[in-house]
N, C-alpha and C positions, 0 to 999 in steps of 0.2 A: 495324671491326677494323683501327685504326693498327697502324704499328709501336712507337708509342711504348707503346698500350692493349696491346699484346701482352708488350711489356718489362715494363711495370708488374706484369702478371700474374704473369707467369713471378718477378719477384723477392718477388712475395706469398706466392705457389704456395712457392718454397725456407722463407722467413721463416717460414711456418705449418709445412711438413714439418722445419724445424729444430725447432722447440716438441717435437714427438712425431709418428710414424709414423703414416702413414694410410696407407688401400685408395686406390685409383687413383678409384672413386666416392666416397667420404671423404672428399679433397680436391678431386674437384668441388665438391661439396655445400658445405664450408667455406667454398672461394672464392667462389660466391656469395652464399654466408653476409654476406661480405665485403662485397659491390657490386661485384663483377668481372663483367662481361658473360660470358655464355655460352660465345659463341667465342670470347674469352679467355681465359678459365676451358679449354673444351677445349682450347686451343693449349696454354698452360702442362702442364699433365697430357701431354698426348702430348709433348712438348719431354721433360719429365724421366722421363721411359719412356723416352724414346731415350736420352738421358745416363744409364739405368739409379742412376737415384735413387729412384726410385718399381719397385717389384716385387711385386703383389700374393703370388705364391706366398710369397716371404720376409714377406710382412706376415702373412700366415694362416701361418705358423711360428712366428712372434713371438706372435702370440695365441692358440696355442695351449700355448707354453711360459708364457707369462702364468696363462692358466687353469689350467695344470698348476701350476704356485706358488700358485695361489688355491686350491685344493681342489675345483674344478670337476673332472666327470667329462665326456665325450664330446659328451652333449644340450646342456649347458652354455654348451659352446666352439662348436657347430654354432650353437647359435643368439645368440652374440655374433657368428661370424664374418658370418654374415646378416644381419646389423644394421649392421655397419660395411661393409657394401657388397662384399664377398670374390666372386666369380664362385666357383661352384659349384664346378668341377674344379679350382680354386685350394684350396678347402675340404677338398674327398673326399682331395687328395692330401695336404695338411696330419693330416687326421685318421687317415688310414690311417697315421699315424707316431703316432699320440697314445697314451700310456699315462699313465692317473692315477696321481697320486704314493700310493701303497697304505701307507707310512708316516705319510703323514698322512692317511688315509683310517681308518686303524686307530685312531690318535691322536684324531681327532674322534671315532668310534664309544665310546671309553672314556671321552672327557670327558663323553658326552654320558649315557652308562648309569651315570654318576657310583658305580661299585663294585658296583651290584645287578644282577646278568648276569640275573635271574628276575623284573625288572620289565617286563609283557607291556608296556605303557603307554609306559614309555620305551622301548623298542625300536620297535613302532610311529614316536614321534616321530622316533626318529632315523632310520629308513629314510624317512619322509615327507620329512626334512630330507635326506637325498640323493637322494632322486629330485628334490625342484628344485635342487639344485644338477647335475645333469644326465647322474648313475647310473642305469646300466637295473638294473631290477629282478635280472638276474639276478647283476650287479656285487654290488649291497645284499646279496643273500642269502649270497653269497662271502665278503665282507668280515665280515657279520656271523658267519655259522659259524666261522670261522679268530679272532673276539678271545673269542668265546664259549665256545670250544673249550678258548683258552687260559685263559679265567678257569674253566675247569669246567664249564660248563654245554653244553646240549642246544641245540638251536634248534629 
C-alpha cells in the first residue's frame, strides 16, 4: 500500500462515485471490481467518509425515494437496500421514513383490472403483482378496497 497505490485509488473511488451513488460496501465491491487492491479499495472509502462524499444513511434515502418513483412498496426497497450493501440501521431508519406513492399504487391496480372491478382472476394477478414488487399484504387489501370501492364494487 504506496502512497502513490492509495492516490490512484482514492481518484477511482471519486471517478466511479461521480458515474452514480453507491453504499460505502458498493464502492468497495466496485473498486475491486476495478483491480484496486484491498487496502486501497479501504483507504479510498474511509478517505471519502471523511470528506463526507460517501454517506450510507443519505445513500439508503436516495434508494428509497428511487423505489418510491418506481412503484415499489417497503419489501421491495428492504431488499434492494440489502443488495447494494446499506448497513441495517442505515435501512430501518431510511424506511421508517418510507411511504409508497398510493397515487400510483391506485393507477397500477386500475391499469391492471383494465375496467372489470368483478374479475376474481385479475384481482388475484394484481395483488400477486404487488406483493413482489414489495406490498405487505395488508397494503394490497387497502389499496384494493379504496379503487374497488370507487369503481362500485365489494372486495
Amino acid at each position: 500500500m504506496s502512497e502513490a497505490s492509495q492516490k490512484k485509488a482514492l481518484e477511482r473511488a471519486a471517478a466511479v462515485l461521480g458515474m452514480r451513488p453507491y453504499s460505502c460496501a458498493g464502492l468497495y465491491s466496485r473498486l475491486l471490481e476495478k483491480g484496486i487492491a484491498q487496502s486501497d479499495a479501504q483507504y479510498a472509502v474511509g478517505r471519502l467518509r471523511e470528506m463526507g462524499m460517501l454517506d450510507d444513511a443519505e445513500y439508503a434515502r436516495l434508494v428509497c425515494r428511487s423505489g418510491r418513483n418506481k412503484g415499489w412498496g417497503a419489501g421491495r426497497v428492504r431488499r434492494e437496500l440489502r443488495a447494494r450493501g446499506v448497513p441495517e440501521e442505515c435501512a430501518e431508519a431510511a424506511l421508517s421514513e418510507f411511504e409508497p406513492d398510493t397515487v400510483r399504487l391506485e393507477r397500477f391496480i386500475k391499469s391492471r383490472l383494465g375496467g372489470d372491478p368483478t374479475d376474481r382472476a385479475a384481482i388475484r394477478r394484481v395483488s400477486d403483482a404487488l406483493f413482489r414488487r414489495g406490498f405487505s399484504w395488508d397494503e394490497i387489501n387497502e389499496a384494493l378496497r379504496g379503487v374497488l370501492e370507487e369503481m362500485g364494487e365489494e372486495l
